[in-house]
N, C-alpha and C positions, 0 to 999 in steps of 0.2 A: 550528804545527799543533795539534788540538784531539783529543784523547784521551780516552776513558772509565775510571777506576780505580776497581774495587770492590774493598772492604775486607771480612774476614773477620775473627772470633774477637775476639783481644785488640786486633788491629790497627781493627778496624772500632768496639770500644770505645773507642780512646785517637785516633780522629776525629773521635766521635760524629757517625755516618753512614756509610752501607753502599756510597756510589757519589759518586763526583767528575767533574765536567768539569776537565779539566785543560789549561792552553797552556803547550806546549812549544816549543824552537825546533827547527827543522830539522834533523832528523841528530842528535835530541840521544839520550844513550848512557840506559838502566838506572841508573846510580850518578847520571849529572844530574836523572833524574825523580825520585828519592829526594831530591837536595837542594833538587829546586820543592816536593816533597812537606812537608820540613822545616821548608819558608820561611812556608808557608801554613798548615800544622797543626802549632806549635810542639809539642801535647802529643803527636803521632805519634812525634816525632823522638828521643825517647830508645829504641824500639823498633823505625828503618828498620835500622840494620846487622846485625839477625839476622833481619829479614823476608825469606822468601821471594817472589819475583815470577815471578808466568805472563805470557807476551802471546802471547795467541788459544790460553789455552789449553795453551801449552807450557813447562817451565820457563826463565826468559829470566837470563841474566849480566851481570857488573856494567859490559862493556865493548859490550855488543851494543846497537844501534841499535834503539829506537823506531820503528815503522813508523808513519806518519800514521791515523789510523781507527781504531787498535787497542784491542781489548779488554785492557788490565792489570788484573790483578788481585795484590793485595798478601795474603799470609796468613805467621801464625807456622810452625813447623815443625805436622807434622801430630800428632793425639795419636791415634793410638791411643791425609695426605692419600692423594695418588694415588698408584697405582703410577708414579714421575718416566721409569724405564726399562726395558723389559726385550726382553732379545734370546735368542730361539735358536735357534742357526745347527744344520746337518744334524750339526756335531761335539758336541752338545749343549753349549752353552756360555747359563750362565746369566747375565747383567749388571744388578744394580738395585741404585737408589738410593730406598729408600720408608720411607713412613711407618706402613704398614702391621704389622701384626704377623706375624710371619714363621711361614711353617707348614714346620717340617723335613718332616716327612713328603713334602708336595707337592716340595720342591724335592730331595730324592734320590729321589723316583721322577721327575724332569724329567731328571735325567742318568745313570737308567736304560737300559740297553737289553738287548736279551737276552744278548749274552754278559757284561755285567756279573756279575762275582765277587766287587767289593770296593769300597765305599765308606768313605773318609776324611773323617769331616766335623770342623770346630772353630767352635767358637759360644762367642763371647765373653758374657761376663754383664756387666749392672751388681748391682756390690758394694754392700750396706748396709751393711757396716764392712769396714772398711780394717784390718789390724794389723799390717802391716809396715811401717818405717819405712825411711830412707835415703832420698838421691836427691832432700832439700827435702822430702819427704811425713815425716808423723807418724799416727799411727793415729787416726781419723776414723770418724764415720758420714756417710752418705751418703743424700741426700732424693728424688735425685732428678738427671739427670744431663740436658742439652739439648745433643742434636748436633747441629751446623750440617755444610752441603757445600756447597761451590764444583759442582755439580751437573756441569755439561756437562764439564767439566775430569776431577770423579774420572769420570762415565764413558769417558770417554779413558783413563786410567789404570786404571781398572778391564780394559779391556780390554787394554794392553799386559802389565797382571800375565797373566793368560790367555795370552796367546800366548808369556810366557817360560816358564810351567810348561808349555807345548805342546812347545818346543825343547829344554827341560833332560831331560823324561820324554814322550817321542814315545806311550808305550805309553798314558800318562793319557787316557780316551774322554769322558767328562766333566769339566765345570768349574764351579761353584757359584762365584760373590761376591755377596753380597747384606750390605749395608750400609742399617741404620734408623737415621731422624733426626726429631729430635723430641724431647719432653718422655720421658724413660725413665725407669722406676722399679724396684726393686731386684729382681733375676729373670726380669726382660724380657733376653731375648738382641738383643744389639744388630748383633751382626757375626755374617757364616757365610762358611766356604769350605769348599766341597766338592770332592774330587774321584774318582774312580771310574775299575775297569779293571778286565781278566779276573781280575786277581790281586791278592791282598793285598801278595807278594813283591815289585810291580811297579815301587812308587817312591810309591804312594799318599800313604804317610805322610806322607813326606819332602816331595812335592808338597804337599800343603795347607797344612805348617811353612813351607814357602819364600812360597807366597802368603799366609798372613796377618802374617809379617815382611815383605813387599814391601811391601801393603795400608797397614803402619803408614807406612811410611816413603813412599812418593809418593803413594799419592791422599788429594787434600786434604777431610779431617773430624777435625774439632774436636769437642771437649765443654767443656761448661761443668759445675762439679761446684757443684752444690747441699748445703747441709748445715746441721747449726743454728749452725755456727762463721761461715755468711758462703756469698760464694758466687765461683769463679773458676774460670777456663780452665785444661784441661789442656794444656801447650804439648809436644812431643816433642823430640828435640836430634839425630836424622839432618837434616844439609843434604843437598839433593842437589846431582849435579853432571854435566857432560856426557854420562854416561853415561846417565842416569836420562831422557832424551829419547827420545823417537821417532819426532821429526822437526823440521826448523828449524822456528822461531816464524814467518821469512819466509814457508814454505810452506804455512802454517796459515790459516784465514781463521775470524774468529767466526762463530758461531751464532745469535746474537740481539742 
C-alpha cells in the first residue's frame, strides 16, 4: 500500500524534506513504518524512537495498523500570512492558527458577552535573552524564533483543549487559543489563551493554566531558536499516550 509521511521540526530537518511517498506492506503496524522509515532515510533513524506519529491527524502507536491512503505525519515532541483558522461557535470559542499579529484587545472582546465579569488571559513572549540555565539550555540571546504547525492537526487539538477546559470548569463562557507562526522577534507574543466567566472566583485562572499546559503538550508547534551562537529546535519531553486522543485514527479521515 502507498502512504503519504510529512515531516515536521527536527524530524523534517534530519530527511531533508517535508513529505514522503511511502510503500508499505499490508496491515503493516507504526513501529514497521518507522523501520521502512529507517531503511530509507538512514540520517532520520537515530531520531524515529522519540518521534511522535499522527495518522489522519490523530496520535497513532507503536502496535496500531496503518490504514492504506493515510495521512502520517512524523514530528518531535511539541515545544512549547492568512488567517489559516478561525472559528466561533454561539459558546464563544476562539480557534487559530496565524501568522498574523495578534490584537489582545480584539480577541477578549470576541469572548465577551454581557454577563462577562472576568477575563483570564496568558500570552507567551519571545525572549531576547535567555538567563536561566538547566534542562541542556545555558543563558543565551535570542534573534529571532520560526514556528512551524502541523496545521489541520493542532486545529483538532486546539479544539479538544477547548472542550476539556469546557468539562473541567462548566462555568468558563469563553475560550481564546490563538497560536502565531512564522519568523518572530523578541516581544512579539506568540501564544494567547483566554478564558472568561461571570466571576473572577470561577475557575478562570486555573482554566487558562490548564490550556496553555495542554497547548504545550498535544498540539503540534515547533520553534526553531535563532541566535548569534547558531541556530536550533526547541524540542518538548511530554509523550502523549492514549489518553491524549479524541478519537481512533481509523475513524478519522484526512483533509487534504
Amino acid at each position: 500500500m502507498r502512504i503519504t509521511v510529512l515531516f515536521f521540526a527536527t524530524l523534517k530537518d534530519r530527511a531533508k524534506t517535508d513529505r514522503l511517498e511511502l510503500e508499505l506492506s499490508d496491515e503493516a503496524t507504526v513501529d514497521e513504518l518507522k523501520a521502512a522509515l529507517a531503511e530509507q532515510l538512514p540520517d532520520l533513524s537515530p531520531a524515529l524512537p522519540t518521534a511522535l506519529v499522527s495518522i489522519n491527524h490523530e496520535f497513532a502507536f507503536p502496535t496500531e495498523t496503518v490504514p492504506a491512503g493515510a495521512e502520517v505525519a512524523l514530528f518531535p515532541p511539541v515545544s512549547g500570512g492568512s488567517n489559516l483558522h478561525s472559528q466561533i461557535s454561539e459558546a464563544a470559542t476562539i480557534l487559530r492558527v496565524t501568522d498574523a499579529e495578534l490584537d489582545l484587545n480584539e480577541l477578549v472582546t470576541s469572548i465577551t458577552v454581557p454577563e462577562t465579569g472576568a477575563v483570564c488571559l496568558f500570552t507567551g513572549m519571545v525572549r531576547g535573552k535567555t538567563t536561566r540555565s538547566g534542562d541542556g539550555y545555558e543563558p543565551h540571546d535570542t534573534e529571532y524564533l520560526e514556528y512551524e504547525a502541523y496545521v489541520p492537526m493542532a486545529e483538532e487539538k486546539m479544539q479538544q483543549v477547548a472542550d476539556e477546559i469546557r468539562m473541567r470548569w462548566p462555568v468558563v463562557v469563553g475560550i481564546a487559543i490563538v497560536q502565531r507562526v512564522g519568523t518572530l522577534h523578541p516581544g512579539t507574543p506568540t501564544v494567547l489563551i483566554a478564558c472568561s466567566a461571570g466571576h473572577r472566583d470561577t475557575g478562570v485562572f486555573e482554566a487558562a493554566r490548564y490550556g496553555i499546559d495542554r497547548l504545550k503538550g498535544i498540539v503540534p508547534v515547533w520553534k526553531k531558536e535563532v541566535g548569534s551562537g547558531g541556530e536550533s529546535w526547541v524540542e518538548g519531553q511530554y509523550m502523549p499516550d492514549e489518553t491524549d486522543r479524541t478519537h481512533s485514527p481509523r475513524d478519522s479521515h484526512p483533509t487534504n
